[in-house]
Backbone as CSV, one residue per row, in Angstrom:
resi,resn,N_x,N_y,N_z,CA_x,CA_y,CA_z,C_x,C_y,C_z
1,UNK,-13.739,-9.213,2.922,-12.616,-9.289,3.859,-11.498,-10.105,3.232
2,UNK,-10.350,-9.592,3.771,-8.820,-10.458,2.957,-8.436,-11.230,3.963
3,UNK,-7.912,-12.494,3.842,-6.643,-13.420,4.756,-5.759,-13.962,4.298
4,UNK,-5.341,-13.937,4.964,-3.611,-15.143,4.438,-3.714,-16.487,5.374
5,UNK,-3.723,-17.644,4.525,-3.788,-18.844,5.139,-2.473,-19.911,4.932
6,UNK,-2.004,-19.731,6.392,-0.501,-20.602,6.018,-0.826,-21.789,6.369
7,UNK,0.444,-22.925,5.513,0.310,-24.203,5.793,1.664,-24.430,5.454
8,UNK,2.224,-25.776,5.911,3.551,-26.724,5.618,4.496,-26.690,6.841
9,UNK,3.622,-25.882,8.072,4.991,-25.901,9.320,4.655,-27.602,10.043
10,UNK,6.191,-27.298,10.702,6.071,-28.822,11.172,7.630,-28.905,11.745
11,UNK,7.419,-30.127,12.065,9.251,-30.445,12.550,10.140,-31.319,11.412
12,UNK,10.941,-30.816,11.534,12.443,-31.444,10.413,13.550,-31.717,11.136
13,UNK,14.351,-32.332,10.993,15.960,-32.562,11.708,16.417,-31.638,10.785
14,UNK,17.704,-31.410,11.449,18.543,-30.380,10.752,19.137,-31.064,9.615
15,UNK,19.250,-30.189,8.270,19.473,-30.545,7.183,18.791,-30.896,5.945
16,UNK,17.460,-30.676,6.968,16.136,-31.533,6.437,15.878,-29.940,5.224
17,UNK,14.412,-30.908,5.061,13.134,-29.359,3.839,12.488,-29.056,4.275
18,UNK,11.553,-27.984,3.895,9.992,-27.805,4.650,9.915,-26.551,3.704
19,UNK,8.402,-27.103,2.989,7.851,-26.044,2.395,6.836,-25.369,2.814
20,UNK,6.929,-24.436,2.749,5.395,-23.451,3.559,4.634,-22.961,2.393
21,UNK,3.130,-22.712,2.579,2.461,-21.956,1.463,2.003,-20.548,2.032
22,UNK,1.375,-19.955,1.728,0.351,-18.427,2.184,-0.850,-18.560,0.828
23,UNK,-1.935,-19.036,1.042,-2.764,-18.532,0.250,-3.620,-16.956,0.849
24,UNK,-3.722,-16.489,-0.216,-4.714,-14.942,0.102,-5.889,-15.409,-0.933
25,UNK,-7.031,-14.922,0.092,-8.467,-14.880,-0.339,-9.188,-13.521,0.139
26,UNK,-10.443,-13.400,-0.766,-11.086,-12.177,-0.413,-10.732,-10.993,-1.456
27,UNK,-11.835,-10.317,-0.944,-12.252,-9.124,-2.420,-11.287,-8.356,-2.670
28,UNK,-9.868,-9.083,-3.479,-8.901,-8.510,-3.305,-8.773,-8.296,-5.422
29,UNK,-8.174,-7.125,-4.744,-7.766,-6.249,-6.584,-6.596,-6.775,-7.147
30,UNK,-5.499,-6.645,-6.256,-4.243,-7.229,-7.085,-3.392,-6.828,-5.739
31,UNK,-2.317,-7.485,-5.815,-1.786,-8.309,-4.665,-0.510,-7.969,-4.937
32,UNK,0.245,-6.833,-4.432,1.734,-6.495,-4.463,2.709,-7.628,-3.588
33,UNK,3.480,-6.605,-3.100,4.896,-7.499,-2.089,3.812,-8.825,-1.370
34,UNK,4.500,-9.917,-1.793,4.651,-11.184,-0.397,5.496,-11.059,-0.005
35,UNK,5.533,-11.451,1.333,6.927,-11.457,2.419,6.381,-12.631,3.238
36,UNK,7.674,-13.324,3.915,7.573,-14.307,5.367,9.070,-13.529,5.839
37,UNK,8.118,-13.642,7.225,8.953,-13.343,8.404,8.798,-14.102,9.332
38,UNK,9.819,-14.267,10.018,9.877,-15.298,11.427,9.822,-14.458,12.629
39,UNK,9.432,-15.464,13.688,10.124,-15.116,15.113,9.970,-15.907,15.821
40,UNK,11.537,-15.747,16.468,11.646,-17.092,17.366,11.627,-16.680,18.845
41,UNK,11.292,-17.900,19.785,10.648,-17.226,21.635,11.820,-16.057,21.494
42,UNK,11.130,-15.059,22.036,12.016,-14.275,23.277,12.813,-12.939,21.870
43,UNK,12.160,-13.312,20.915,12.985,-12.035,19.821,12.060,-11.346,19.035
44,UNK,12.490,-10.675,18.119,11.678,-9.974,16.743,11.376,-10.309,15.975
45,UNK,9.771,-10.157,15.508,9.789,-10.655,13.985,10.845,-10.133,12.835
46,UNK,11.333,-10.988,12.210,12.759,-10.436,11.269,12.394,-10.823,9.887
47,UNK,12.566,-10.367,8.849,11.935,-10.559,7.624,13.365,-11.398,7.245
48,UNK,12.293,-12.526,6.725,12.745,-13.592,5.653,13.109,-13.434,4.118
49,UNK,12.152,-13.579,3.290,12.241,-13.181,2.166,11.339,-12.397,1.932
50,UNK,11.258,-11.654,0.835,10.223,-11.072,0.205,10.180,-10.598,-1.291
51,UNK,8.842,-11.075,-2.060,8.905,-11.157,-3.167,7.785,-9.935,-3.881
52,UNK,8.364,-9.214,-4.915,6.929,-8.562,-5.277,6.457,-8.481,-6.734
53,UNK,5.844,-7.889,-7.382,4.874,-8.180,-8.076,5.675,-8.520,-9.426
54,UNK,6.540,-7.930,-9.467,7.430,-7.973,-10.528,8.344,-9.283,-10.314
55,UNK,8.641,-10.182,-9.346,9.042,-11.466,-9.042,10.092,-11.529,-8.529
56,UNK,10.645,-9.859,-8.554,12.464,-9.839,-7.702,12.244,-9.898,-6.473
57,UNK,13.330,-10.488,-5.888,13.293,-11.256,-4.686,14.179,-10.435,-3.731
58,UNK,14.174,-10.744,-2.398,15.120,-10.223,-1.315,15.141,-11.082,-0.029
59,UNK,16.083,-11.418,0.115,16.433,-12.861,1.236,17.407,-12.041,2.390
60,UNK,17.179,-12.053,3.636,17.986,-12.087,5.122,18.852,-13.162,4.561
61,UNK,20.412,-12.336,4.932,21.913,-12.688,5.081,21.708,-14.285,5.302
62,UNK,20.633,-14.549,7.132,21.162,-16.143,6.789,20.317,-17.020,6.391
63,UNK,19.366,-16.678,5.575,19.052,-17.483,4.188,19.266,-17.758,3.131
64,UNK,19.471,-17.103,2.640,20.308,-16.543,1.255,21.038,-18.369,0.938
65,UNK,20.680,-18.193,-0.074,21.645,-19.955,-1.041,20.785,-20.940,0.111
66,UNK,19.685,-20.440,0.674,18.739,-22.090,1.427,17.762,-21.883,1.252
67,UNK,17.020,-20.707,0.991,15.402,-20.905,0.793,15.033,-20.417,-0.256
68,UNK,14.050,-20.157,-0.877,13.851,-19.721,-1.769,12.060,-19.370,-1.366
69,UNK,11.846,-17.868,-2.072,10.153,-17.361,-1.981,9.991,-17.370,-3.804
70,UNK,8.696,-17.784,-3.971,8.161,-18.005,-5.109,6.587,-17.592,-4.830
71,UNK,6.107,-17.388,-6.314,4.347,-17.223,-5.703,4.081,-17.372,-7.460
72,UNK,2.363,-17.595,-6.962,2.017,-17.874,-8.366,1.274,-16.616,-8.829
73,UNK,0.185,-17.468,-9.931,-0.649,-16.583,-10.265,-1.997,-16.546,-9.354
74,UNK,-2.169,-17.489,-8.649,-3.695,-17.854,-7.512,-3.414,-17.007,-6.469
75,UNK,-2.631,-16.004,-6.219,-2.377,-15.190,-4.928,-1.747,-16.016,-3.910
76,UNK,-0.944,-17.166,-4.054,-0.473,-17.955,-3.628,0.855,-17.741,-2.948
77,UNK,1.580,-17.651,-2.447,3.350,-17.523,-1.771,3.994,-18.648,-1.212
78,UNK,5.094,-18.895,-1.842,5.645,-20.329,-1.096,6.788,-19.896,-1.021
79,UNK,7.371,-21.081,0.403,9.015,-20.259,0.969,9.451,-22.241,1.148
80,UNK,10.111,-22.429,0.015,10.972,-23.413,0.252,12.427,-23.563,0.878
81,UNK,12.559,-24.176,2.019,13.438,-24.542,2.691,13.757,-25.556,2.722
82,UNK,15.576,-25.301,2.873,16.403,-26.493,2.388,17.716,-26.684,3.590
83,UNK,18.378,-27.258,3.941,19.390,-26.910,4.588,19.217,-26.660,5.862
84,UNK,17.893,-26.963,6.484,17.725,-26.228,7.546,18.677,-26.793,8.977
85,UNK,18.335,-25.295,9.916,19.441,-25.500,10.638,18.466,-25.164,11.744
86,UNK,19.183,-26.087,13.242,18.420,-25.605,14.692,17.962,-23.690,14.660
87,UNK,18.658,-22.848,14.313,19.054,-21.343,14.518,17.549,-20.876,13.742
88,UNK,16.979,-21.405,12.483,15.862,-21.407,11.718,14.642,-21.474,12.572
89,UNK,14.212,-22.024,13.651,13.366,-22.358,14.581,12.691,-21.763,14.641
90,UNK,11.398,-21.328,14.761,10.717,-20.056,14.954,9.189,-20.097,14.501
91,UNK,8.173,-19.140,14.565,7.211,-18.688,14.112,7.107,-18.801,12.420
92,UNK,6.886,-18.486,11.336,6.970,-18.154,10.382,5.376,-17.469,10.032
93,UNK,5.729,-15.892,9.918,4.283,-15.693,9.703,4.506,-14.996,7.452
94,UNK,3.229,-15.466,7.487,3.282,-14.423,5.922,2.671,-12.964,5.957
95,UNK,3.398,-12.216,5.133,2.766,-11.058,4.674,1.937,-10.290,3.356
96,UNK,1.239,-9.421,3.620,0.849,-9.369,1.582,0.503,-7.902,1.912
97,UNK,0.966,-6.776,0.956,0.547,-5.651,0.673,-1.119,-5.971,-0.661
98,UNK,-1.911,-5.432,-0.394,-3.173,-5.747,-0.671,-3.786,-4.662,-1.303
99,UNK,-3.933,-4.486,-2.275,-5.129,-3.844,-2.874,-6.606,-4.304,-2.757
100,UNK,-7.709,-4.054,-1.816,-9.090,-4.416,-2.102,-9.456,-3.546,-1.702
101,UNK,-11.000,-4.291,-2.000,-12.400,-3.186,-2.613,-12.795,-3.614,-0.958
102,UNK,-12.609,-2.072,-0.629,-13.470,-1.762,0.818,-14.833,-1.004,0.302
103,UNK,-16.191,-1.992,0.456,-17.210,-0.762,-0.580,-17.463,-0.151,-1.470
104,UNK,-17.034,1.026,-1.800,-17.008,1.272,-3.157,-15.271,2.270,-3.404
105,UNK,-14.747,1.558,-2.705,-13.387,2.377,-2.405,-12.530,0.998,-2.386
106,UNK,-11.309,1.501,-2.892,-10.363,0.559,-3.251,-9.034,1.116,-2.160
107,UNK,-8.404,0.005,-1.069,-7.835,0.546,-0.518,-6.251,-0.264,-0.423
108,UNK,-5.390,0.193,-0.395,-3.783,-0.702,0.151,-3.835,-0.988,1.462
109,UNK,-3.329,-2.224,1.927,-3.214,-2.848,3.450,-2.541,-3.483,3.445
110,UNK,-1.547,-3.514,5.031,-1.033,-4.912,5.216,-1.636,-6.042,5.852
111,UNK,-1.209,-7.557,4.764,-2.129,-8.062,5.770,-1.089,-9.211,6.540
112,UNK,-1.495,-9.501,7.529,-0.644,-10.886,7.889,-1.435,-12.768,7.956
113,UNK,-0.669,-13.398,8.084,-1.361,-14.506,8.233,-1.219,-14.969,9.649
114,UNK,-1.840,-16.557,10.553,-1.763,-16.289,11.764,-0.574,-16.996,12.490
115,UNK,0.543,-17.488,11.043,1.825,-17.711,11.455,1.360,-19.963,11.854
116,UNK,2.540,-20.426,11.254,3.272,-21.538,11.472,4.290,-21.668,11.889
117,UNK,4.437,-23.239,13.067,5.380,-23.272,13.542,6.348,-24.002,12.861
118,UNK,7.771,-23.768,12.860,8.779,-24.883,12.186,9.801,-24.878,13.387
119,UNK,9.816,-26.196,13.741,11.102,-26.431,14.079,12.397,-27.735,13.498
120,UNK,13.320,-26.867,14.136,14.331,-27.642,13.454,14.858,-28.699,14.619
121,UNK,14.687,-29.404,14.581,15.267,-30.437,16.079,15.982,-31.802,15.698
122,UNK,17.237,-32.617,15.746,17.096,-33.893,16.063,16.304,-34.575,17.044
């Protein structure tokens, strides 16, 4: 079985940092697109960044020049935030397109993680 295990949510004042991780574990083959997406009460999950295997990146309009997605070689994903602002508030869940061994069959999935909270508050 595959998961994504997030960590680094928490509260910041505005202006503040906050780094988040996503580790993925499980009988996994190789590990395409990471993505984080948010959602805040009462809206849509809206994609954040997303990074894939090849390391090019893609950032939502109002992130862009404040966060940054990175990942390693451990199946790892990190979304550093900088600048943050009240409007940032939200859920933050991770994503991973997944190659694993279902049995003797190798299959693609999305998976999600079960989401951290960040808020931005004075």
């Amino acid at each position: 079985q595959v998961q994504l295990v997030e960590s680094g949510g928490g509260l910041v004042q505005p202006g503040g940092s906050l780094g988040l991780s996503c580790a993925a574990s499980g009988n996994i083959f190789s590990l395409n697109a990471m993505a984080w997406y948010r959602q805040a009460p009462g809206k849509g999950r809206d994609l954040v960044a997303r990074i894939r295997s090849a390391g090019d990146t893609n950032y939502a309009t109002s992130v862009k020049g404040r966060f940054t997605i990175s990942r390693d070689t451990n199946n790892t994903a990190y979304l550093q935030m900088n600048s943050l602002k009240p409007e940032d508030t939200a859920v933050y869940y991770c994503q991973a397109d997944i190659y694993y061994l279902d049995g003797e069959y190798y299959k693609l999935q999305s998976f999600w993680g079960q989401g951290t909270q960040v808020t931005v508050s004075s």
